[in-house]
C-alpha positions in Angstrom: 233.0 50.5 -63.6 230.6 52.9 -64.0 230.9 56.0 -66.6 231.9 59.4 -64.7 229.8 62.8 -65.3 230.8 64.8 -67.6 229.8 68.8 -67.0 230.6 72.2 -69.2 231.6 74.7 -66.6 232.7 77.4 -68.9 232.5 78.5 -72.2 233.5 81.3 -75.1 233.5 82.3 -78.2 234.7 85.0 -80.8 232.5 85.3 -83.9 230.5 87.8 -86.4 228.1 88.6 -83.5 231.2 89.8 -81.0 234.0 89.0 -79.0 232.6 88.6 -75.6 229.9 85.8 -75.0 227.3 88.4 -73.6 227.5 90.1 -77.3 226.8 86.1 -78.8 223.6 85.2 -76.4 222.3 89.0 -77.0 222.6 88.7 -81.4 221.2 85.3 -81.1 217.8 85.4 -78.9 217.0 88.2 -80.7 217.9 86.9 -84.4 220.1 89.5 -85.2 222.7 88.3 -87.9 226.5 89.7 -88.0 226.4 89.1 -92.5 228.2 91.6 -93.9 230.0 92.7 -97.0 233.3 92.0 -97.3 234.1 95.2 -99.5 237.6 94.8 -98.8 238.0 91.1 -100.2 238.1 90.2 -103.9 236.5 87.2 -104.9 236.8 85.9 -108.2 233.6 85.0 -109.9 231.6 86.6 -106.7 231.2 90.7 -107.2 229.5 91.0 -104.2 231.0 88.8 -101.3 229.5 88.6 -98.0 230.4 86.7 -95.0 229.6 86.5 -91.3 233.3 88.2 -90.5 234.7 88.4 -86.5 234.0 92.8 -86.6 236.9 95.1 -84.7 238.8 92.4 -83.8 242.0 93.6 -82.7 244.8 90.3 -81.2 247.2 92.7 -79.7 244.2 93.6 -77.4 243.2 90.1 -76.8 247.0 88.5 -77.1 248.5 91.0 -74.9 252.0 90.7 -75.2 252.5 87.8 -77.3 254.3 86.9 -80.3 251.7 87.2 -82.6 254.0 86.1 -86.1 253.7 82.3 -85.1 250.0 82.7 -84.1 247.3 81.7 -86.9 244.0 84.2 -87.1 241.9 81.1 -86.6 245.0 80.6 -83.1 244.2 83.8 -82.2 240.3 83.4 -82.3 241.0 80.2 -80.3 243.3 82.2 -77.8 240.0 85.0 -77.2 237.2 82.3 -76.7 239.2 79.8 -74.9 240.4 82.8 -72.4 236.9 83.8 -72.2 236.0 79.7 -71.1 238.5 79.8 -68.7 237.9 82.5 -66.8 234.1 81.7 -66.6 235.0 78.2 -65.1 237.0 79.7 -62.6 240.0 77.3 -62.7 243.4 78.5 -62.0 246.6 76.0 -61.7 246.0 73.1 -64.0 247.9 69.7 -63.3 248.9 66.9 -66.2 245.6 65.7 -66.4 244.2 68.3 -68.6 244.4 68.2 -72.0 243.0 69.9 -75.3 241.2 69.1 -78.3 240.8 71.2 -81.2 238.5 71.0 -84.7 238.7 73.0 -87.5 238.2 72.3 -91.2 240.5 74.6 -93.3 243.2 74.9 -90.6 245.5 77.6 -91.5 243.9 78.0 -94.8 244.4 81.7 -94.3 248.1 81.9 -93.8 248.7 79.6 -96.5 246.8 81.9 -99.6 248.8 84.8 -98.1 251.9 82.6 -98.8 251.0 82.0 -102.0 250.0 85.3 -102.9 253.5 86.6 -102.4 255.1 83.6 -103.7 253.5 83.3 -106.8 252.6 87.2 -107.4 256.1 88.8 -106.6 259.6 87.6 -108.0 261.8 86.4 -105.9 259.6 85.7 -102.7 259.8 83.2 -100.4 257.9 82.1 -97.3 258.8 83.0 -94.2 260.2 80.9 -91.8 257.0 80.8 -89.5 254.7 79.7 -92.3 254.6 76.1 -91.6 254.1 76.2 -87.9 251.6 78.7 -88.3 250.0 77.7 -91.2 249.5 73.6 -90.0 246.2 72.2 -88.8 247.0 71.5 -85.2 249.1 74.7 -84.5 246.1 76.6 -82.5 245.6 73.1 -80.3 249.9 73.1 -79.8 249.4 77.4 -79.0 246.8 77.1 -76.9 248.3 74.0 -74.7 251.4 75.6 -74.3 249.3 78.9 -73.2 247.3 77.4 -71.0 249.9 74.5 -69.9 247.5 71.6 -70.9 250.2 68.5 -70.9 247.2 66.1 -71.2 246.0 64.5 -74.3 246.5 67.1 -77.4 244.4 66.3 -80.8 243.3 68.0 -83.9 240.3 66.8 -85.5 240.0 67.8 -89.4 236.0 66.4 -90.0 235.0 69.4 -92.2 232.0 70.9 -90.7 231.5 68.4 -87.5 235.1 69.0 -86.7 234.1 70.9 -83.7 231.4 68.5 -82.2 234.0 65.6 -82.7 236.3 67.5 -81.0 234.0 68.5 -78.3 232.2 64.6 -78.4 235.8 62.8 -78.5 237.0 65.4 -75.1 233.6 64.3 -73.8 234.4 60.5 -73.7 238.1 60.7 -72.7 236.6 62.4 -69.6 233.7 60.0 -69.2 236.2 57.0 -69.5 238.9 58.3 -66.7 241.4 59.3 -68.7 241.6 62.7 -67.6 239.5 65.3 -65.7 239.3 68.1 -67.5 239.6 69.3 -71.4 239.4 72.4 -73.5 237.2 71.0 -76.3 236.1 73.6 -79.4 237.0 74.6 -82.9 238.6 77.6 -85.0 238.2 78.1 -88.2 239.4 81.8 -90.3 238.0 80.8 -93.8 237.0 83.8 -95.3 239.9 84.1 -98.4 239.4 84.4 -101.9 240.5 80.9 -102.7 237.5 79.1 -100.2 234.7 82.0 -101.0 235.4 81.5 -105.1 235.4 77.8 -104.4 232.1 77.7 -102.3 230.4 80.0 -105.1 231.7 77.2 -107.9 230.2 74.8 -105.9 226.7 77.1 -106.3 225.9 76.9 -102.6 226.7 80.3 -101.4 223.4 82.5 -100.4 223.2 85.5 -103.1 223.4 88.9 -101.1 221.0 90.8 -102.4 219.8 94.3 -100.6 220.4 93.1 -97.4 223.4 90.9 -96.9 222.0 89.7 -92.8 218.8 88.4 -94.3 220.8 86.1 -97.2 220.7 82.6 -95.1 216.7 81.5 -94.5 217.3 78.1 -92.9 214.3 76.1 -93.2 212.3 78.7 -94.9 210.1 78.0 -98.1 212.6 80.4 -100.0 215.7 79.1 -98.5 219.0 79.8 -100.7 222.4 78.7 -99.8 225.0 79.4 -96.6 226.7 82.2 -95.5 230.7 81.7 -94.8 231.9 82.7 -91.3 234.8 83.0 -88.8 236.0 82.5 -85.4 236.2 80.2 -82.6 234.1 78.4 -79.5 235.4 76.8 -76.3 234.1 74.5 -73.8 235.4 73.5 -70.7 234.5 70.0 -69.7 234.8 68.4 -66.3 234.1 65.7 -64.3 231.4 66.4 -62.3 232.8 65.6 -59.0 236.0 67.5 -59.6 234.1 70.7 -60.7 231.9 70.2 -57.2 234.8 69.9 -55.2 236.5 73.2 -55.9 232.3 74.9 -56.4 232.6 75.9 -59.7 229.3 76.8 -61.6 227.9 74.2 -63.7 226.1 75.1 -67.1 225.0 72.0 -68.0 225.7 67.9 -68.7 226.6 66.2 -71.5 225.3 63.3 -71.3 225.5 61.2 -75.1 227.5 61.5 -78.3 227.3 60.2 -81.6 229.5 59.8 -84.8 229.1 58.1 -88.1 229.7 58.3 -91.6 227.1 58.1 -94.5 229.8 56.3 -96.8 228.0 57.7 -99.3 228.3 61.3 -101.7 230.7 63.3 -100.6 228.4 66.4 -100.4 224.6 65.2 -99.9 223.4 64.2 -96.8 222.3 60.3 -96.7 219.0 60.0 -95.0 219.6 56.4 -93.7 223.3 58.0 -92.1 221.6 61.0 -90.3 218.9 58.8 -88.5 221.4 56.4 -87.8 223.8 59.2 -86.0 220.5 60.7 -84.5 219.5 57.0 -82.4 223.7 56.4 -81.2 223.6 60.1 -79.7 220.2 58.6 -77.7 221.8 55.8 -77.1 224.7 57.1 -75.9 222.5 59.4 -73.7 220.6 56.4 -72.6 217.6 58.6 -72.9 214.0 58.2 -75.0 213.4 60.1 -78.0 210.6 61.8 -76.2 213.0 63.3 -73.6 214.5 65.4 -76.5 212.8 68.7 -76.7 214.9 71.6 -78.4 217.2 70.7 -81.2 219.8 72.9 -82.2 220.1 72.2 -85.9 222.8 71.5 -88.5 220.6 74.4 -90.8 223.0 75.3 -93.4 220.0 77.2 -95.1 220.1 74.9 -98.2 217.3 72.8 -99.9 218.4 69.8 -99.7 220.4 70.0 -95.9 217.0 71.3 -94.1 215.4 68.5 -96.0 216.9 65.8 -94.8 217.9 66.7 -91.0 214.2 68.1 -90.6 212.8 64.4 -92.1 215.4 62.8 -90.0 214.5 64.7 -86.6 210.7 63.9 -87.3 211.2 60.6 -88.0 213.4 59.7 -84.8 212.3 61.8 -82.5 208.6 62.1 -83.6 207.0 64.6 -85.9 205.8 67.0 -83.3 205.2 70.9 -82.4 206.4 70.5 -79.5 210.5 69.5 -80.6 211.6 73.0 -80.7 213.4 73.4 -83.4 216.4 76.0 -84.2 219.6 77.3 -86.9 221.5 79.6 -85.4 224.2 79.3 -88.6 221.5 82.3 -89.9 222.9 85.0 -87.3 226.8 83.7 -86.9 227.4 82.1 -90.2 228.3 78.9 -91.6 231.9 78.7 -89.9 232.9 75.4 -91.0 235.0 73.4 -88.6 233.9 75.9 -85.6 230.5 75.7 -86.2 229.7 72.8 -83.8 231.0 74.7 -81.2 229.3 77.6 -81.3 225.9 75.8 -81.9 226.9 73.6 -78.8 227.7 76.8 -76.7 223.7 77.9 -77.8 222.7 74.9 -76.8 224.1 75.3 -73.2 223.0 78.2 -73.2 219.4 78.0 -74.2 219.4 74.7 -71.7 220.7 77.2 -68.6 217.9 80.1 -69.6 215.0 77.8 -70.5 214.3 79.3 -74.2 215.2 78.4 -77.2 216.9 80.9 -79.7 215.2 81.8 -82.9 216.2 80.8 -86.5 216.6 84.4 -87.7 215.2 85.1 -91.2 213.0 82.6 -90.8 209.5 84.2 -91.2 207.0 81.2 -92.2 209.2 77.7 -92.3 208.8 75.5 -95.9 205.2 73.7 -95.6 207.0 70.8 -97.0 209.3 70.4 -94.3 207.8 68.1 -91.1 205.5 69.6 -88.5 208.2 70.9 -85.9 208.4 73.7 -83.9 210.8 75.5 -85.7 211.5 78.6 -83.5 211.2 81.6 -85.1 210.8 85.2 -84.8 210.9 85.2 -80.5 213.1 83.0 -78.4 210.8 80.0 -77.1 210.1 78.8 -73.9 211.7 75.2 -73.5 210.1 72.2 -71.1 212.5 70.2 -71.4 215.5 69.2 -69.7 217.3 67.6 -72.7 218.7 68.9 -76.0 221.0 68.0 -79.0 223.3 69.8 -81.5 223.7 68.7 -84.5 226.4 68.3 -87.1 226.7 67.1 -91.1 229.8 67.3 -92.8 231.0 67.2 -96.6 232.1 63.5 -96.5 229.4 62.0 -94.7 230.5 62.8 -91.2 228.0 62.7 -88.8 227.8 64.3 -85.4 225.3 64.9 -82.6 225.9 65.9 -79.0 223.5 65.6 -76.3 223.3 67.8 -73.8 221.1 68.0 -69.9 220.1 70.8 -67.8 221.1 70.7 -64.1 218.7 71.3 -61.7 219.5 73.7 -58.5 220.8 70.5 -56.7 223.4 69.3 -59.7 221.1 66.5 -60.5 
């Protein structure tokens, strides 16, 4: 039996660059960063904290009316973009075969340091009674089902900074195969506490703020530094093609391959041999040549060794060449962790449905020992080329890359 086409007819998102998707396609094609200070946070060992925060977000305006004790900040980030998806798609009753799946790397990391902050600070202080189901990994992925009445297949994927492209790859297949029509697929993530920032500075990979906080994270630039932590959530809607054309909904664009390894190697440092590898399934997958690739939204974390490797990786798959645009959008939104994959996938879409690429903001001459590619930067790019991926590279040696298609006028 042939596989089934798989289409995104909606997305959204909630990050440092806004809360409406409009505000997110605006920031990133011009390379406009949403770093920041975080004056109000205190960071041990970091005096000066930044972080890509979600600004004047406010969830009684975008949870009108519900209960917003049980619901996580990284649930209600999901709640905001996944509205945002659902709307664009223009779908209204859903039946039993839509389901969700949700990635996120820290879950309710935030929740949890609030916990034990009062436990451990203030005699006598106990959690409160919604701390566990708020607090748990899959709790925005149980919210937003129950929201949205998704009784179809329900999964969390923890995968530290892939989390979100699993998630979005794994809703991808399930559709492909049959086993249901239609799926949420994104990530949330809200991991801007003390506890992670300190940890991520002990770790020495943290982008030092200097005079200008937006200009801290220079993916693939000579002079490149470290990340920049960030927040929020992205949501696709993925539908069989058919299904989508029977009630006219707008499609964005395919996807069309996916594909997931693991380095089994350091737990931190990207493994050549594992990236490559990861790089040829997605094609596979895709059932598409190397030189049908021509816009690449990368995993560019902004440090040495990351850029490195993807960059030698990219060249050596799909050809050291100018004209493989090139991209990091983790520059303007941040380095959100488990919903990073989704927001770069949402670009991705994006810059596939507009026919330019997004710049790498901060990115003024790229690191002359980095391959020959046509990293983007400066002005948005014009694309010839019908086929893109997004990548991810998690802490563990998870590998993810999705691979996405433009649809002509005619949903070819």
């Amino acid at each position: 039996m042939p596989f089934r086409r798989v289409v995104v007819t909606g997305v959204g998102q909630v990050s440092s660059l806004g809360v409406s998707l409009g505000d997110f396609r605006t920031a990133l094609w011009r390379g406009s960063p949403g770093v920041r200070r975080l004056s109000k946070l205190d960071v041990p060992g970091v005096p000066e904290p930044i972080g890509a925060d979600v600004p004047d977000f406010n969830p009684s305006e975008m949870l009108p009316g519900k209960n917003l004790a049980t619901v996580s900040r990284g649930g209600q980030f999901g709640y905001a973009a996944a509205a945002q998806a659902f709307r664009m798609s223009g779908l209204g009753t859903l039946d039993n075969r839509a389901g969700i799946y949700v990635g996120t790397g820290f879950g309710g990391i935030f929740e949890t340091e609030e916990t034990y902050r009062a436990c451990f600070s203030r005699e006598g202080s106990r959690p409160r009674p919604t701390t566990i189901p708020t607090a748990m990994a899959n709790a925005p992925a149980g919210f937003l089902a129950s929201e949205f009445r998704l009784r179809g297949p329900n999964l969390t994927f923890t995968v530290a900074c892939a989390s979100s492209s699993h998630a979005i790859g794994e809703a991808f297949r399930v559709v492909r195969q049959g086993e249901t029509d239609l799926m949420f697929a994104g990530g949330v993530e809200a991991p801007l506490t003390p506890i992670v920032l300190s940890a991520w500075a002990a770790m020495r990979v943290l982008a030092p703020a200097g005079t200008d906080p937006a200009a801290s994270c220079r993916p693939f630039s000579a002079d490149r530094k470290g990340i920049v932590v960030g927040e929020g959530s992205g949501f696709l809607i993925l539908e069989e093609l058919r299904s989508a054309e029977r009630r006219g909904a707008s499609v964005l664009a395919e996807i069309v391959g996916y594909g997931r390894n693991a380095d089994a190697g350091h737990p931190t440092h990207p493994d050549p041999d594992g990236v490559r590898t990861c790089l040829r399934l997605a094609l596979e997958d895709a059932g598409i040549p190397p030189s049908s690739v021509g816009y690449v939204n990368a995993h560019g974390t902004g440090t040495p060794v990351n850029d490195l490797v993807e960059a030698e990786a990219l060249a050596d798959v799909l050809g050291e060449r100018p004209t493989l645009l090139v991209s990091s959008t983790k520059a303007a939104h941040g380095h959100a962790m488990g919903a990073s994959g989704a927001f770069e996938a949402i670009a991705t879409v994006l810059a596939l449905r507009e026919g330019t690429a997004p710049p790498t903001a901060n990115l003024a001459e790229p690191d002359p020992a980095l391959p020959h590619l046509g990293y983007v930067r400066g002005e948005p790019a014009a694309m010839r080329t019908t086929c893109a991926l997004s990548n991810s590279f998690a802490f563990g040696g998870n590998n993810a890359v999705l691979v996405f298609r433009a649809m002509d006028p005619l949903g070819r």
